[in-house]
C-alpha positions as CSV (number, residue, x, y, z in Angstrom):
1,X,4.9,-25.2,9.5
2,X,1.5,-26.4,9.8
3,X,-1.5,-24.4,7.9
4,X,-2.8,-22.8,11.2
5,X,0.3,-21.1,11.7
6,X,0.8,-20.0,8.3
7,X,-2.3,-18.3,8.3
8,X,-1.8,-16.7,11.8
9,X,1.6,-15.5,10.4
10,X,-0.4,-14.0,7.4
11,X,-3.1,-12.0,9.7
12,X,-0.3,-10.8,12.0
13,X,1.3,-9.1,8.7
14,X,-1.8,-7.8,7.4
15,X,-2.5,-6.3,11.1
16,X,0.9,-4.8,11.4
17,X,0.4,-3.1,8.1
18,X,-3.2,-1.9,9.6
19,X,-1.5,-0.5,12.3
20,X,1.4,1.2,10.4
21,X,-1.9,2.9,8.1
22,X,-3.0,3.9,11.2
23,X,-0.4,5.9,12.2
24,X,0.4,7.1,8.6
25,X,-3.9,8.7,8.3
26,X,-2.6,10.4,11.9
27,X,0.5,12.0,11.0
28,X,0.2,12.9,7.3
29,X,-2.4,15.9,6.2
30,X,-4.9,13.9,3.9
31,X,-3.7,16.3,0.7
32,X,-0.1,14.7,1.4
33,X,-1.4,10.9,1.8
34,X,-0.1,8.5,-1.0
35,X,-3.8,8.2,-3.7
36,X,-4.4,4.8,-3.1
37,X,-5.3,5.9,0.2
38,X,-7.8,8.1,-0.8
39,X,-5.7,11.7,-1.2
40,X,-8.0,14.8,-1.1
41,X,-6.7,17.5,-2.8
42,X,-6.8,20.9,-0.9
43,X,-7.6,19.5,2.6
44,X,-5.2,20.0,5.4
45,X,-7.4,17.8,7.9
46,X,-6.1,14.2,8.8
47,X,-7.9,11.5,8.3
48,X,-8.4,10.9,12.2
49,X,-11.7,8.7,11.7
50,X,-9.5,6.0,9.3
51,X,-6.9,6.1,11.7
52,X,-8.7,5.3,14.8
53,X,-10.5,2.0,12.7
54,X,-6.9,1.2,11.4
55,X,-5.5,1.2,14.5
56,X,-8.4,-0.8,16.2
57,X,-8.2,-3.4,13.3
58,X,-4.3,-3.8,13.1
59,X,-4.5,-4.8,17.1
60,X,-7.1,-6.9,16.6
61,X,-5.5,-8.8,13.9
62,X,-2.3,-8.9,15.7
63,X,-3.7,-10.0,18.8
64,X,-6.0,-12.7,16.9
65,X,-2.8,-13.9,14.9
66,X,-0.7,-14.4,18.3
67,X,-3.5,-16.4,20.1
68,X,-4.0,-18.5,17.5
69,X,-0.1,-18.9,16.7
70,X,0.7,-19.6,20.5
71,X,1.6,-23.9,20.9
72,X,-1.2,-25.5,22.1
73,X,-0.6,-28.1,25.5
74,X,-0.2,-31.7,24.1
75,X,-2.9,-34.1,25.4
């Protein structure tokens, strides 16, 4: 596996788990969210701001990691 790929395997991993932190600041109340994701105790608001930038980033990512994993025509 050459180094281009490895790395475009890592940012598709790190933009799937942006995309699954997405969802997690959309459906759990930010008094219920795990504290290294920045609990608030007392609030039953979700974090809908965090979500949105999560979800934006982890498509990104993905779709950056697949364009640049994708074989290349040989010359």
């Amino acid at each position: 596996m050459t180094t281009q790929r490895l790395l475009a395997a890592l940012v598709i991993v790190v933009g799937v788990l942006a995309v699954i932190a997405g969802v997690i600041y959309f459906t759990v109340e930010a008094k219920s969210l795990p504290s290294f994701m920045g609990q608030l105790h007392g609030d039953s608001a979700h974090r809908t701001l965090r979500g949105i930038v999560a979800l934006v980033v982890g498509v990104v990512l993905v779709a950056g990691g697949l364009a640049a994993a994708r074989p290349r025509p040989a010359r």
